[in-house]
N, C-alpha and C positions, 0 to 999 in steps of 0.2 A: 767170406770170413769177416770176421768181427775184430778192427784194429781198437784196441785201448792204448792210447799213451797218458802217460805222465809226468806230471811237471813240476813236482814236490817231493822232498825225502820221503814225507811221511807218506803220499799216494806208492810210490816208488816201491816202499816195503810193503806196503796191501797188494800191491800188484804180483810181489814175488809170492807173499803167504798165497792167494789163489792161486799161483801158478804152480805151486809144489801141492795144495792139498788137491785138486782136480786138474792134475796131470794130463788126464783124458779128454779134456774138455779144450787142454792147449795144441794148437798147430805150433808154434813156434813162440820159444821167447825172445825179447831183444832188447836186455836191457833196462829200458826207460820206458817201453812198451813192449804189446805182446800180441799177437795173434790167435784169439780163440776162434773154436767151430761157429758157425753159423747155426746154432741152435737155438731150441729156447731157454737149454742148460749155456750153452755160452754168452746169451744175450740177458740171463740175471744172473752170471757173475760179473757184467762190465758194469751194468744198471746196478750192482754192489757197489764198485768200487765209484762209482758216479756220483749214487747216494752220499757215500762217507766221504768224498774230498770232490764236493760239486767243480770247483774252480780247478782243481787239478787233475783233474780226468778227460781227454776227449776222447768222443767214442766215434767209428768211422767204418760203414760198412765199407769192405772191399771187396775186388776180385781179382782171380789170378790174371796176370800180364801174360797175352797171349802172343810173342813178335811176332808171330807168322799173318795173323788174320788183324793184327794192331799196327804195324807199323809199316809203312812201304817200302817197296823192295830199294830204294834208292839210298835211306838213311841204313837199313842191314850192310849193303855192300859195302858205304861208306863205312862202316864201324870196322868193318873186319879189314878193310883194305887199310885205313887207322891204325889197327892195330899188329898190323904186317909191313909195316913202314920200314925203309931203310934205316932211319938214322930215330931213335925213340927221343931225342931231345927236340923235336919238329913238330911244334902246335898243329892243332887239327885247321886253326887261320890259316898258314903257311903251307899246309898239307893241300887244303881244299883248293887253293888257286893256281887257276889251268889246267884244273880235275875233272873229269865229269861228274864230280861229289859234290853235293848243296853245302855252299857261304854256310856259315856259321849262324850268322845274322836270321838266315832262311828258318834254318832250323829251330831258333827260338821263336820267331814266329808262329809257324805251325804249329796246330794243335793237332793231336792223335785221334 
């Protein structure tokens, strides 16, 4: 997929005018950016919007996040076990220690 965001009123409103006249061409709106198809109709409506507000436009190819085959099984567990906490006012610092769930610290670390 093809991320556009923006970072100007006026890109802001170009970004909406594409997003309602080629409907078809969007995965998803969000805003201040937007996700079009990975095509070459969705790769010259961004290379539009890039054109007319060079400085307010960045374009970023993406892909879908996959947790199963992307992240280890150690940070999964930790999230769910996080979020099945006894008491929900209990930071995930306070959470992880004498856990077998990765410090905090660990996990910014790590890259995916």
């Amino acid at each position: 997929m093809l991320l556009v965001v923006t970072y100007s009123k006026a890109a802001r409103t170009s970004l909406r005018n594409v997003c309602r006249t080629h409907d078809t061409s969007v995965v998803r709106r969000l805003g201040r950016a937007a996700l079009l198809e990975e095509t070459e109709h969705g790769a010259f409506l961004a290379l539009r919007l890039r054109e007319k507000h060079p400085e307010d436009v960045q374009l970023e190819r993406t892909e879908p996040f996959n947790e199963f085959r992307d992240v280890p099984d150690t940070v999964r567990e930790a999230a769910k076990a996080y979020e099945n906490r006894a008491n929900a006012a209990t930071s995930y610092a306070k959470f992880a220690v004498g856990s077998p769930h990765p410090e905090p610290t660990a996990l910014k670390r790590r890259k995916l």
